[in-house]
Chimera marker file (.cmm) of the C-alpha trace (Angstrom):
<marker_set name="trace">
<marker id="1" x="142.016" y="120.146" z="101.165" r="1" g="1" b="0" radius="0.5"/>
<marker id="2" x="140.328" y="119.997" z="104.575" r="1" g="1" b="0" radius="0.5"/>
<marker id="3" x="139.249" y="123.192" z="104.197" r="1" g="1" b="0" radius="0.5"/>
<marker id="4" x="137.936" y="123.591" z="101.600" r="1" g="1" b="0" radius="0.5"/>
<marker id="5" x="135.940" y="120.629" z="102.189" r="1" g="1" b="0" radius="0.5"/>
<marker id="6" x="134.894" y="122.360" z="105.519" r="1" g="1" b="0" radius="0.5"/>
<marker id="7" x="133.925" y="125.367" z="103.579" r="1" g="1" b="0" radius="0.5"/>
<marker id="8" x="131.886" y="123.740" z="101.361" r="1" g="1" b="0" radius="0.5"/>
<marker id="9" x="130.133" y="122.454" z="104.157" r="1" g="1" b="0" radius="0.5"/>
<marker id="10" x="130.098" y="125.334" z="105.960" r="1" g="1" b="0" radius="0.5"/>
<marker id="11" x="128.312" y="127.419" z="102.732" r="1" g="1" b="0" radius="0.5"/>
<marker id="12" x="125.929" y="124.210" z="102.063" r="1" g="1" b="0" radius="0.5"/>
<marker id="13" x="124.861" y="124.294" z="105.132" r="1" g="1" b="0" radius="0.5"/>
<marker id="14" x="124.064" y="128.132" z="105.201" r="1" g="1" b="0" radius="0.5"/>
<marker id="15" x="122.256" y="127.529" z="101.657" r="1" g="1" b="0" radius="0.5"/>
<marker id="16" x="119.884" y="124.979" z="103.386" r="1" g="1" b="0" radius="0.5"/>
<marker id="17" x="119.490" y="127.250" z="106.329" r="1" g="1" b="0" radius="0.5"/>
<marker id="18" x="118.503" y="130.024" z="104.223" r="1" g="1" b="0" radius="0.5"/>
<marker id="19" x="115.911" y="127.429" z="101.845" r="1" g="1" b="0" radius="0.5"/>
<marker id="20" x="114.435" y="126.320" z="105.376" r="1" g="1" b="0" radius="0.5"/>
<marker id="21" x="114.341" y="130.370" z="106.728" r="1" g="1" b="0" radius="0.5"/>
<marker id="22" x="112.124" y="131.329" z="103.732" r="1" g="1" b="0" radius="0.5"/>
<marker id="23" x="110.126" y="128.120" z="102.755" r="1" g="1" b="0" radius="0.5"/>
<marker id="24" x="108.741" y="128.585" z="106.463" r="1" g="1" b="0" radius="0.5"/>
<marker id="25" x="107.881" y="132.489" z="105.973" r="1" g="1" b="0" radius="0.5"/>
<marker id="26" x="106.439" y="131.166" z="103.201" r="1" g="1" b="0" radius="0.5"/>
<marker id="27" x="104.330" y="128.549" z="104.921" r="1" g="1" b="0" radius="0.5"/>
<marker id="28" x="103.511" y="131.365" z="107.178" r="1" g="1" b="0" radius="0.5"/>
<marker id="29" x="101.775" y="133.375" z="104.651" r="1" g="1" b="0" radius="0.5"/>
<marker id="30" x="99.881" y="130.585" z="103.115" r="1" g="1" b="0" radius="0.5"/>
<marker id="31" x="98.546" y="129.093" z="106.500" r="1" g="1" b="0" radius="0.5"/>
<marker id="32" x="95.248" y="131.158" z="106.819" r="1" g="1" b="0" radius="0.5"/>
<marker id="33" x="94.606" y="130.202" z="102.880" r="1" g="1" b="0" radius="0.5"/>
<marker id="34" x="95.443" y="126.918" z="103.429" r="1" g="1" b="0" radius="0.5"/>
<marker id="35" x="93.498" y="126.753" z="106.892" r="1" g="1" b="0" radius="0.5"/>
<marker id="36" x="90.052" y="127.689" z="104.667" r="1" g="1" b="0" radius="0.5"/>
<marker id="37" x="90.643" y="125.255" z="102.179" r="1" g="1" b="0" radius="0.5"/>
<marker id="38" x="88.403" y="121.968" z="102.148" r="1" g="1" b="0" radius="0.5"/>
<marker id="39" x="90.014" y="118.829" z="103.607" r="1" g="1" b="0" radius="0.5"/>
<marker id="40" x="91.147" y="116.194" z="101.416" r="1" g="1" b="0" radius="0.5"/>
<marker id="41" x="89.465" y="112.457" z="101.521" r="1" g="1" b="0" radius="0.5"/>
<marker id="42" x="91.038" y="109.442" z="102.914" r="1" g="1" b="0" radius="0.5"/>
<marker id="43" x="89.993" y="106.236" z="102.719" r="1" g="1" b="0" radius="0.5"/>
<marker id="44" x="90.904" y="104.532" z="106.325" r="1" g="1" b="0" radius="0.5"/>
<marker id="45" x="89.809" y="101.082" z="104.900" r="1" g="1" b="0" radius="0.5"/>
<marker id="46" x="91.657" y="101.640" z="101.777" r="1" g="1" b="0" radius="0.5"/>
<marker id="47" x="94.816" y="102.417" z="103.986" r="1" g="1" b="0" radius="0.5"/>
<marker id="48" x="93.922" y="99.566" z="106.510" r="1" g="1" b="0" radius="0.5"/>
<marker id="49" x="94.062" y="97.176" z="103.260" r="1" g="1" b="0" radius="0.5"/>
<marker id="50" x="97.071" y="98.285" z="101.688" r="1" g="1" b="0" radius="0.5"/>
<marker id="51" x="99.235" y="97.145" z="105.219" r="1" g="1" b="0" radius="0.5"/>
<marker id="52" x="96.988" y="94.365" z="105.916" r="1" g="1" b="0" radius="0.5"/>
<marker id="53" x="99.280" y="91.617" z="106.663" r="1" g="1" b="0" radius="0.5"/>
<marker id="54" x="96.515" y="88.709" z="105.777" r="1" g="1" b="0" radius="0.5"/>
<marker id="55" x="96.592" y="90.370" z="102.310" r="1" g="1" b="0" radius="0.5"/>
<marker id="56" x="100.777" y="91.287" z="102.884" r="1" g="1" b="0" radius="0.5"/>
<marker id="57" x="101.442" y="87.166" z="103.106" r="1" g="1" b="0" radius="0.5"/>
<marker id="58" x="98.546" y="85.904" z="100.642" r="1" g="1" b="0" radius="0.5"/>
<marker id="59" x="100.795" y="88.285" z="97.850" r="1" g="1" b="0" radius="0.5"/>
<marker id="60" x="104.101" y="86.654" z="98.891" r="1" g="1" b="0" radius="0.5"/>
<marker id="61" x="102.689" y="83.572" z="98.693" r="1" g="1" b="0" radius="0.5"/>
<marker id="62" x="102.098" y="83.824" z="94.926" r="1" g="1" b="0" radius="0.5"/>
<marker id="63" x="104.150" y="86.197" z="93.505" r="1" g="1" b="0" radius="0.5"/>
<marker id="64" x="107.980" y="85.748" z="92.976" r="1" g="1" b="0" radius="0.5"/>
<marker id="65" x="110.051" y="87.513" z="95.727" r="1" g="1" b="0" radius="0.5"/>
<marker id="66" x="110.748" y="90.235" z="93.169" r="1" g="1" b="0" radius="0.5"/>
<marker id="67" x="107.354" y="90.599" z="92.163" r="1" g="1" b="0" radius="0.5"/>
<marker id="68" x="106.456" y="90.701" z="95.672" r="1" g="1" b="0" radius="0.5"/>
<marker id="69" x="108.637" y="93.290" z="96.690" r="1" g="1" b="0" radius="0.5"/>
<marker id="70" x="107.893" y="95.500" z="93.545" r="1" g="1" b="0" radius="0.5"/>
<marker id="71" x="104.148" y="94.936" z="94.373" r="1" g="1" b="0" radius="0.5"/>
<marker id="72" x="104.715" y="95.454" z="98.496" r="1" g="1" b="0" radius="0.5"/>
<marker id="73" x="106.879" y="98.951" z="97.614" r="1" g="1" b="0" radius="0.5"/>
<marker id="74" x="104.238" y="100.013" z="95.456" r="1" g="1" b="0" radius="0.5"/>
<marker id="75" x="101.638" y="99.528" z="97.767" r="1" g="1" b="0" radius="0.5"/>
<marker id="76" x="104.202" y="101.800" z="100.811" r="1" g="1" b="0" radius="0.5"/>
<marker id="77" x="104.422" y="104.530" z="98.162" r="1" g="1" b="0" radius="0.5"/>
<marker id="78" x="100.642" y="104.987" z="98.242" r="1" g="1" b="0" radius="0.5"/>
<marker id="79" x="100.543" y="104.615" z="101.600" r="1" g="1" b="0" radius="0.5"/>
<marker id="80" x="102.779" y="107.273" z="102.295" r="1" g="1" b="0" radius="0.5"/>
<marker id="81" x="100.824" y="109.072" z="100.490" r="1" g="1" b="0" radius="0.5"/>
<marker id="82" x="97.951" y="108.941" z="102.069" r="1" g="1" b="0" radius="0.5"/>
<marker id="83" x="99.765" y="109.870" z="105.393" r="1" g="1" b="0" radius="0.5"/>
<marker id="84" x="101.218" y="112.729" z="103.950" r="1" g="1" b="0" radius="0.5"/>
<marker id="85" x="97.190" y="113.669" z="103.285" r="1" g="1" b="0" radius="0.5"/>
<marker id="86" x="96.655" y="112.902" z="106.952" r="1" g="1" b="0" radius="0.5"/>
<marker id="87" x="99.196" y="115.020" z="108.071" r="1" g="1" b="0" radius="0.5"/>
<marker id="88" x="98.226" y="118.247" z="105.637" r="1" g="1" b="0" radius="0.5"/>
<marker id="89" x="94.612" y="117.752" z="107.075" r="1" g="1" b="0" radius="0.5"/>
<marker id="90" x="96.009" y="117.319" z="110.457" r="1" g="1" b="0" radius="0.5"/>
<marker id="91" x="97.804" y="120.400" z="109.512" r="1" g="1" b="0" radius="0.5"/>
<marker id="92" x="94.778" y="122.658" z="108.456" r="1" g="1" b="0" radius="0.5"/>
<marker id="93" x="92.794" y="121.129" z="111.462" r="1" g="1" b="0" radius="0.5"/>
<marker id="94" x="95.536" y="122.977" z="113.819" r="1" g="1" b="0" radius="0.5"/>
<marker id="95" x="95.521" y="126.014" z="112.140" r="1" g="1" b="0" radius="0.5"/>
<marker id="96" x="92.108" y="126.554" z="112.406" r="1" g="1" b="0" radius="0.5"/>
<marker id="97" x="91.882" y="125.837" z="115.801" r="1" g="1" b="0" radius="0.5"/>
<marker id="98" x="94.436" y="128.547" z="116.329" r="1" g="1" b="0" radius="0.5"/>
<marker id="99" x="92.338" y="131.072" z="114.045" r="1" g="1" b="0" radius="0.5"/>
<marker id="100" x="89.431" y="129.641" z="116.123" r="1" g="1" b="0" radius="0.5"/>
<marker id="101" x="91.579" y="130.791" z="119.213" r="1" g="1" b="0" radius="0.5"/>
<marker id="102" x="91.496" y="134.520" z="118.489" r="1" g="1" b="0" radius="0.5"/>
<marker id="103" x="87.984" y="134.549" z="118.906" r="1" g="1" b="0" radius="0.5"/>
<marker id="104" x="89.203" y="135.511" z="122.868" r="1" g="1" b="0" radius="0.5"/>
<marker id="105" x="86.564" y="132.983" z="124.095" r="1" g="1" b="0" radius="0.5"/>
<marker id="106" x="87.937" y="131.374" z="127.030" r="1" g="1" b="0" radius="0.5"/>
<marker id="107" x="85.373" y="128.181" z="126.257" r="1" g="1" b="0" radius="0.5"/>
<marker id="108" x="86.558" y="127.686" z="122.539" r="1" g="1" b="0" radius="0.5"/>
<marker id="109" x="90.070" y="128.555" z="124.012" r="1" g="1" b="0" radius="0.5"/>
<marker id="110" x="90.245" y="126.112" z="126.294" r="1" g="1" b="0" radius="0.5"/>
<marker id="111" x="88.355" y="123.203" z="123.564" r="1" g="1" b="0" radius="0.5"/>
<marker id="112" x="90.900" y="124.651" z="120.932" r="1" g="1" b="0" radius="0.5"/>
<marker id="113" x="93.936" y="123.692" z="123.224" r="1" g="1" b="0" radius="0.5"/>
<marker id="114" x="92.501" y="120.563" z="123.288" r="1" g="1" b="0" radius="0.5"/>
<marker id="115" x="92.151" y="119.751" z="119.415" r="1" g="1" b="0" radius="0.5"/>
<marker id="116" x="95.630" y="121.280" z="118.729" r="1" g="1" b="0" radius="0.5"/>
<marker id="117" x="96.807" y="119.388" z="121.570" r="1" g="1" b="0" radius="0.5"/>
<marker id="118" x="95.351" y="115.843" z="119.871" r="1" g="1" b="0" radius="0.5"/>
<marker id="119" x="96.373" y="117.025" z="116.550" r="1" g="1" b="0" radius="0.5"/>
<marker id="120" x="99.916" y="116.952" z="117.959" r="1" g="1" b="0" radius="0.5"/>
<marker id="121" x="99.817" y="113.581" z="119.034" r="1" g="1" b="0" radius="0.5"/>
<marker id="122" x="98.504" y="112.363" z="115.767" r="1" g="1" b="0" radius="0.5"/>
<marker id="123" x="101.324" y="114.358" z="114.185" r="1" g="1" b="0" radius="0.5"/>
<marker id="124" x="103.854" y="112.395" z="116.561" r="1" g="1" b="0" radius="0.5"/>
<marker id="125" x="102.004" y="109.255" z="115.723" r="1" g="1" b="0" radius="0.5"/>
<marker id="126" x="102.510" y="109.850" z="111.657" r="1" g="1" b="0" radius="0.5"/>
<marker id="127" x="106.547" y="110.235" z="111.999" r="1" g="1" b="0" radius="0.5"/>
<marker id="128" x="106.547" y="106.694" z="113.470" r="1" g="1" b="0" radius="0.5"/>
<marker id="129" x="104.319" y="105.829" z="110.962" r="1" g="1" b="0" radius="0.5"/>
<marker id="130" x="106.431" y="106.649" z="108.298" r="1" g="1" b="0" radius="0.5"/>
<marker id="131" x="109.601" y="105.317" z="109.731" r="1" g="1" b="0" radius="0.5"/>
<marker id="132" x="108.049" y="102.224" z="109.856" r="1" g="1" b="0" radius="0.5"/>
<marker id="133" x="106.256" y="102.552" z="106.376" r="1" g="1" b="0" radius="0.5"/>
<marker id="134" x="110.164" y="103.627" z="105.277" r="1" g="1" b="0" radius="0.5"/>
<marker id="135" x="111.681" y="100.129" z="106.276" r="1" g="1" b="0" radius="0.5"/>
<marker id="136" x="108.908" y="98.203" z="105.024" r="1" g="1" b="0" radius="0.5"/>
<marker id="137" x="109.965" y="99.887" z="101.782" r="1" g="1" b="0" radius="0.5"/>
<marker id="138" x="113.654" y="99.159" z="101.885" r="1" g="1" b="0" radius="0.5"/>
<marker id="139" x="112.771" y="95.430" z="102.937" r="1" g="1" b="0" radius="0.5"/>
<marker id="140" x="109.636" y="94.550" z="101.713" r="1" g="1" b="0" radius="0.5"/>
<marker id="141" x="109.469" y="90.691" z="102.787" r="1" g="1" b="0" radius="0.5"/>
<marker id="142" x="109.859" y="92.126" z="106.653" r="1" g="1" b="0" radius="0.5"/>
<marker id="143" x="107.261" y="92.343" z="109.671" r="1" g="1" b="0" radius="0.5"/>
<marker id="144" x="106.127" y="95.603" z="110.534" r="1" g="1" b="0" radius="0.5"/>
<marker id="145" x="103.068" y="96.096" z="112.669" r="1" g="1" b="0" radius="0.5"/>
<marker id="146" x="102.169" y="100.361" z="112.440" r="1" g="1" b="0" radius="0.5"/>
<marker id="147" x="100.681" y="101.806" z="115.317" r="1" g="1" b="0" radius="0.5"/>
<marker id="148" x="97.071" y="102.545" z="115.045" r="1" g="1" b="0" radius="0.5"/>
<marker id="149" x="96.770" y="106.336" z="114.875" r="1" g="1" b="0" radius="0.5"/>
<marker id="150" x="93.463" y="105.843" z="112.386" r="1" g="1" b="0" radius="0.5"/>
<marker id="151" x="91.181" y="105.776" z="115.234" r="1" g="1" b="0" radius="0.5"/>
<marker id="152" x="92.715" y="109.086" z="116.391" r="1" g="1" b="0" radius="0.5"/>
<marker id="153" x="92.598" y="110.614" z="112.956" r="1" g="1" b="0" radius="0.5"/>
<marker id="154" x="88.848" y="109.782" z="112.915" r="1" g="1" b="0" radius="0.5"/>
<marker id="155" x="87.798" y="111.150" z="116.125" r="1" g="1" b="0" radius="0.5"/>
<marker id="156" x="89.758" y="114.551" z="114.974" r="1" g="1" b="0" radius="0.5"/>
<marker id="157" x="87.752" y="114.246" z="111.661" r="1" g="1" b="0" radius="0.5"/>
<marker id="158" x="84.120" y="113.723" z="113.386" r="1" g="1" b="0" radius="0.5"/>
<marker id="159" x="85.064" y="116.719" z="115.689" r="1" g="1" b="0" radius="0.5"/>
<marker id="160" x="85.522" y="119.033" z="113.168" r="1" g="1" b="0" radius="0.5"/>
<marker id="161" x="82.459" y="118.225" z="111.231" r="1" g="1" b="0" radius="0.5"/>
<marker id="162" x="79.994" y="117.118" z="114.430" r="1" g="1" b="0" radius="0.5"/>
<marker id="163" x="77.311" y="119.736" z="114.687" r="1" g="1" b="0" radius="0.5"/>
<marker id="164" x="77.848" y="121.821" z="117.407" r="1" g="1" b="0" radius="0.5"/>
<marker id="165" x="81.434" y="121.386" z="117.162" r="1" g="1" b="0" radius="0.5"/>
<marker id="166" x="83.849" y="123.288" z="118.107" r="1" g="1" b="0" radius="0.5"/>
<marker id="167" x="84.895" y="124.254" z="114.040" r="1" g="1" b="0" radius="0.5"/>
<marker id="168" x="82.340" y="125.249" z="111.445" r="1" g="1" b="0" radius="0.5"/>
<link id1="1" id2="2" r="1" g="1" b="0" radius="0.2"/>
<link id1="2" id2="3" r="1" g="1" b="0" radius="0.2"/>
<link id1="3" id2="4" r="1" g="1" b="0" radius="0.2"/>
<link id1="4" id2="5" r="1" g="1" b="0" radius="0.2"/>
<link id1="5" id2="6" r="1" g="1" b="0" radius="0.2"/>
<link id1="6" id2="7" r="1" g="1" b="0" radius="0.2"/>
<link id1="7" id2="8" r="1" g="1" b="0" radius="0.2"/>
<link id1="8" id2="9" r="1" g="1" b="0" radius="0.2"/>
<link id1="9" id2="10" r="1" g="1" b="0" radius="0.2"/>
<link id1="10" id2="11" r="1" g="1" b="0" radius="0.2"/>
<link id1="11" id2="12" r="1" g="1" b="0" radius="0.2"/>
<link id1="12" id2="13" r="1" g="1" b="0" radius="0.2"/>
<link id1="13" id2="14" r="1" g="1" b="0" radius="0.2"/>
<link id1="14" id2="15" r="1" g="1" b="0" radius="0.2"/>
<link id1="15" id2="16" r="1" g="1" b="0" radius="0.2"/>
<link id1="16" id2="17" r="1" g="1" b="0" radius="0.2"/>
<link id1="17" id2="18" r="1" g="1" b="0" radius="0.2"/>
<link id1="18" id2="19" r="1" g="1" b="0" radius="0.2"/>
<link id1="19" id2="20" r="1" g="1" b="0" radius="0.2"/>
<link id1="20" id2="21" r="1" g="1" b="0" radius="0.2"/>
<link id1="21" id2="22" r="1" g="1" b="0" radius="0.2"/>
<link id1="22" id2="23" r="1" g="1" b="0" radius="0.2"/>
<link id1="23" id2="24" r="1" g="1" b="0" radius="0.2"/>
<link id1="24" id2="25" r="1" g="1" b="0" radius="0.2"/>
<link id1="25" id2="26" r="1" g="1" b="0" radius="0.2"/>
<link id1="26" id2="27" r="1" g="1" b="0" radius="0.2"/>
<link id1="27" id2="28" r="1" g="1" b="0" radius="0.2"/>
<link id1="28" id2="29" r="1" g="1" b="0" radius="0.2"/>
<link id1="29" id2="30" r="1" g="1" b="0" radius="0.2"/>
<link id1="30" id2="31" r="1" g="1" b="0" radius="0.2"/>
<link id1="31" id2="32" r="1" g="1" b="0" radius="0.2"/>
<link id1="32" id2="33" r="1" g="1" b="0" radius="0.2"/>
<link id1="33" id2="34" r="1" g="1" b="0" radius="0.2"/>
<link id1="34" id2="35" r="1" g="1" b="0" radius="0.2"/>
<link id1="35" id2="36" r="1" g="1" b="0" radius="0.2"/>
<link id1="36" id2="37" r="1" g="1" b="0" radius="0.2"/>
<link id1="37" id2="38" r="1" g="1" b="0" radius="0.2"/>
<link id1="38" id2="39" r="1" g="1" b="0" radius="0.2"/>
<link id1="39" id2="40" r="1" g="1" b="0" radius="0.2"/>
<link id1="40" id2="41" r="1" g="1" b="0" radius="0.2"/>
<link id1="41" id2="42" r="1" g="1" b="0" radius="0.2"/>
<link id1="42" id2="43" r="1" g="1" b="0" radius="0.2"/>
<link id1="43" id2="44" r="1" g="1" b="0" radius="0.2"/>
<link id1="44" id2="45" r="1" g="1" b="0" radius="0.2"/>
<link id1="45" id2="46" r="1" g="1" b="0" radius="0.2"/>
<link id1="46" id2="47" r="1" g="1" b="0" radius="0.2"/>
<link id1="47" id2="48" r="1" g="1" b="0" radius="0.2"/>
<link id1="48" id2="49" r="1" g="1" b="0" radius="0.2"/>
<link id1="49" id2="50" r="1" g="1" b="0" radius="0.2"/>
<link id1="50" id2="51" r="1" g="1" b="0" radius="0.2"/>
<link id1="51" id2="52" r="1" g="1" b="0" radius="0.2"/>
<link id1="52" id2="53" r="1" g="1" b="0" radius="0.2"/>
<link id1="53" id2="54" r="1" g="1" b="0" radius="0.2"/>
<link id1="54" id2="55" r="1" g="1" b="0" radius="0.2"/>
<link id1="55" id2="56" r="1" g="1" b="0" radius="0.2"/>
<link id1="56" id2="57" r="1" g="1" b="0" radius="0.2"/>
<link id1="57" id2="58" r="1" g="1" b="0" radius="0.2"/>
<link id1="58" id2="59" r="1" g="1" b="0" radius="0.2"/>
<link id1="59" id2="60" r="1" g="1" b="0" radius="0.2"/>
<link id1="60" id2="61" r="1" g="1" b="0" radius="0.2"/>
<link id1="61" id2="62" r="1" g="1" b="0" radius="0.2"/>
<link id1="62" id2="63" r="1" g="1" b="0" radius="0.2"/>
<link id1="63" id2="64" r="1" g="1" b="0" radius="0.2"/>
<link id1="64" id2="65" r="1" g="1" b="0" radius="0.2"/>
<link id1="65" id2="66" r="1" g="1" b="0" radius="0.2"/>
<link id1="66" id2="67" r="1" g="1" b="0" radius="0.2"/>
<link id1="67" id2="68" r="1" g="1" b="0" radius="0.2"/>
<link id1="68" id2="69" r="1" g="1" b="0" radius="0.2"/>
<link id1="69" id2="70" r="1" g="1" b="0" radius="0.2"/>
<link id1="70" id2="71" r="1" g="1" b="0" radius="0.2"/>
<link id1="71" id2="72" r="1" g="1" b="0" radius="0.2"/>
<link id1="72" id2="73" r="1" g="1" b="0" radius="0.2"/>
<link id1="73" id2="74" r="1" g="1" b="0" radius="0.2"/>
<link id1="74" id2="75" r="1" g="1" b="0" radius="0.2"/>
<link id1="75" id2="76" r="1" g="1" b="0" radius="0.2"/>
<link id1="76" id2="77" r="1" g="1" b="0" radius="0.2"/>
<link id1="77" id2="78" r="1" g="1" b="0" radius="0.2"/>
<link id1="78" id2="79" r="1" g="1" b="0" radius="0.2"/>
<link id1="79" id2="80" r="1" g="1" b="0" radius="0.2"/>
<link id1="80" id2="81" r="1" g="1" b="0" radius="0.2"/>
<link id1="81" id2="82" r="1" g="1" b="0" radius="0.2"/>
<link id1="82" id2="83" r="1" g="1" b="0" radius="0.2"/>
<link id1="83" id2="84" r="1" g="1" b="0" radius="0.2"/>
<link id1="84" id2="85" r="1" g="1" b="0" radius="0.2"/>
<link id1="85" id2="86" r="1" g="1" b="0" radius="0.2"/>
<link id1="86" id2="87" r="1" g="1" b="0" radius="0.2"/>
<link id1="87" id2="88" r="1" g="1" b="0" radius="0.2"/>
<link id1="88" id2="89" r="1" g="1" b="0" radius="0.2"/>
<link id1="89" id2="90" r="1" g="1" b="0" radius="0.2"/>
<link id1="90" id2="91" r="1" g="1" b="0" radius="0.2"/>
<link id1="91" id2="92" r="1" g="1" b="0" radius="0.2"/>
<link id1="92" id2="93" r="1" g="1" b="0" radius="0.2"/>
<link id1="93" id2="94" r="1" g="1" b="0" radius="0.2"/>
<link id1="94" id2="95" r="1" g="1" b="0" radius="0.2"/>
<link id1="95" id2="96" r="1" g="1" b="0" radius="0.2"/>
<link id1="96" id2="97" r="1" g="1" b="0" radius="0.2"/>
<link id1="97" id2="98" r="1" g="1" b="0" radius="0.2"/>
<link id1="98" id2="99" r="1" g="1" b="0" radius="0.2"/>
<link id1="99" id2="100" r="1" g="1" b="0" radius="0.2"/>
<link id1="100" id2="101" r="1" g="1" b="0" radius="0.2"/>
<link id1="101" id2="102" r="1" g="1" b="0" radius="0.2"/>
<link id1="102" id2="103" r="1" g="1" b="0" radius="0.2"/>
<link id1="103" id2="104" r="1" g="1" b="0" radius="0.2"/>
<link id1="104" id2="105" r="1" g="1" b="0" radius="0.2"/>
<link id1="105" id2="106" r="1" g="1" b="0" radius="0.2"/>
<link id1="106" id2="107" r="1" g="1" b="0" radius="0.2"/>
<link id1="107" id2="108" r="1" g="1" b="0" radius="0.2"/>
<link id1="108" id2="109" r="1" g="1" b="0" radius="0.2"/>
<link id1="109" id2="110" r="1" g="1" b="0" radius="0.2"/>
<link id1="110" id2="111" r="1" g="1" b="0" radius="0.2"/>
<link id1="111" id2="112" r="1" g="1" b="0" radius="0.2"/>
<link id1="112" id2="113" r="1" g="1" b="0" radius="0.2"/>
<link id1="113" id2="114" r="1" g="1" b="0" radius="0.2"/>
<link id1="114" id2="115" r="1" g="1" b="0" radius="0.2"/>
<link id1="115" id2="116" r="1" g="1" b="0" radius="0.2"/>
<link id1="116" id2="117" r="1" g="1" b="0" radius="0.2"/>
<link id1="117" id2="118" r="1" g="1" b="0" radius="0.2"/>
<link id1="118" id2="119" r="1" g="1" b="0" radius="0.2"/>
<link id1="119" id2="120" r="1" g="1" b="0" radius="0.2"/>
<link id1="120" id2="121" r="1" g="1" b="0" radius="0.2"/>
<link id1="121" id2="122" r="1" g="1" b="0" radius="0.2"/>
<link id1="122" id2="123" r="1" g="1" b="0" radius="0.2"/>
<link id1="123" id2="124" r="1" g="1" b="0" radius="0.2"/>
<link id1="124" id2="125" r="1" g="1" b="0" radius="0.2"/>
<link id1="125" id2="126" r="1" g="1" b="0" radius="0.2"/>
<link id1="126" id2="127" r="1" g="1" b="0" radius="0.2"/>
<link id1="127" id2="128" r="1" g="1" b="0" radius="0.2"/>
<link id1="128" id2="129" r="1" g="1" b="0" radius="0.2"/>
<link id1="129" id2="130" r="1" g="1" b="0" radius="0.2"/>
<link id1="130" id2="131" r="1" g="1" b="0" radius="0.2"/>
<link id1="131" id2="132" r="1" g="1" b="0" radius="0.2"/>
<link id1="132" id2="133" r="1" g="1" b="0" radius="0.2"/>
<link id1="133" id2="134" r="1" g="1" b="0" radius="0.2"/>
<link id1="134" id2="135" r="1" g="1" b="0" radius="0.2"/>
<link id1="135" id2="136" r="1" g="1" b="0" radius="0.2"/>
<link id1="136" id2="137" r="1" g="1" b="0" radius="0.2"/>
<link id1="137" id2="138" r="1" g="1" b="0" radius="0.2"/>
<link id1="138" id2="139" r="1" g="1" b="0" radius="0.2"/>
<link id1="139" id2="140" r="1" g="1" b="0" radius="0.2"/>
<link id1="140" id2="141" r="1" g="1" b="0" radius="0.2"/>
<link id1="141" id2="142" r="1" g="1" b="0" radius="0.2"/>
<link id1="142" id2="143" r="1" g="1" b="0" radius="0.2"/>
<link id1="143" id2="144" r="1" g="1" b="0" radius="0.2"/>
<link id1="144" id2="145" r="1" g="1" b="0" radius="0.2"/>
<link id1="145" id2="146" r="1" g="1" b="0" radius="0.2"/>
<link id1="146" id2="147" r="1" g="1" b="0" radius="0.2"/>
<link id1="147" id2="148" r="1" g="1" b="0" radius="0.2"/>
<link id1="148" id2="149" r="1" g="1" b="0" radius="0.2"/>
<link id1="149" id2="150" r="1" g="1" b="0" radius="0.2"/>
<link id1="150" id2="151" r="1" g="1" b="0" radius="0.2"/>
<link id1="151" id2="152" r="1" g="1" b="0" radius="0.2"/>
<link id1="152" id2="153" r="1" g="1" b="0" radius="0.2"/>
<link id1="153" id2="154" r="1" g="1" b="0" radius="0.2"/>
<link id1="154" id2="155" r="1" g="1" b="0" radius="0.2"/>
<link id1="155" id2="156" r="1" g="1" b="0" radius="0.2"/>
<link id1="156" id2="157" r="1" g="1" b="0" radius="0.2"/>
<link id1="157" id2="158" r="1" g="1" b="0" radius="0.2"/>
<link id1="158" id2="159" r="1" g="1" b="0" radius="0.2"/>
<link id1="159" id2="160" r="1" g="1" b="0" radius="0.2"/>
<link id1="160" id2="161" r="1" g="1" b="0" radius="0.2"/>
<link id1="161" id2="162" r="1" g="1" b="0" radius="0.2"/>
<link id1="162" id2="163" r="1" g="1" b="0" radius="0.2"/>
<link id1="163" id2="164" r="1" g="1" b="0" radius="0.2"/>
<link id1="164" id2="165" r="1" g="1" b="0" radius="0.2"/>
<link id1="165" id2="166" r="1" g="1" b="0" radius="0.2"/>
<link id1="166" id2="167" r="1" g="1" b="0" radius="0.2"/>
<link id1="167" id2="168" r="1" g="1" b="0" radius="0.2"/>
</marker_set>
């Protein structure tokens, strides 16, 4: 009985290795297309409204707790959307710094490094987000204060499109 459980582990855990293997050669082939591709829009103040906590206890106030958390979840969900548009953009924004990179100009090079390097950070910034956006979710009448990576986000997007920048 052991093992076959252990077997079944064993060959579930070579299917998912194998999924993983050839969803990232796939990623890998799409990059440049997806690099070219416009970025989508977010709203910051939209996002900044849906966690405001002002707005957060005004809700509880006057809905019934199950209301409230129905409401409060629903809000999360689009909220996680939106960072999972912040994170493709953030995503596109790296990979064309590193197309910018072959350009073998030490200047952009060196500015590149920088944006990929920031783009990281922002990355880093959305997993916390989400782990924090993830418990608000599973206990919707709880504080959560989310870092503020918007400001970050911002300053990536006004990079890109500043004239002179660094990515046309």
């Amino acid at each position: 009985m052991v093992s076959t459980l252990l077997i079944v582990a064993i060959a579930a855990l070579a299917l998912g290795l194998g999924y993983s293997l050839l969803r990232n050669a796939h990623v890998a082939a799409c990059a440049e297309q997806d690099a070219l591709r416009d970025p989508s829009e977010i709203d910051v103040e939209i996002f900044r409204v849906l966690l405001d906590r002002d707005q957060e206890l005004q809700l509880h106030q006057y809905l019934t707790i199950s209301q409230f958390a129905t409401f409060e979840r629903r809000r999360v969900r689009i909220a996680l959307r939106m960072l999972r548009l912040v994170d493709d953009n953030t995503g596109m924004l790296m990979q064309r710094a590193r197309l910018a990179k072959i350009k073998d100009d030490s200047e952009v090079a060196v500015e590149m490094d920088r944006i990929i390097g920031s783009a990281l950070q922002l990355r880093l910034g959305l997993i916390l987000a989400r782990c924090c956006l993830y418990l608000k979710w599973l206990f919707p009448s709880w504080t959560l204060f989310l870092p503020a990576f918007d400001v970050r986000y911002q300053h990536l997007l006004d990079s890109m499109y500043a004239p002179g920048g660094a990515i046309a």
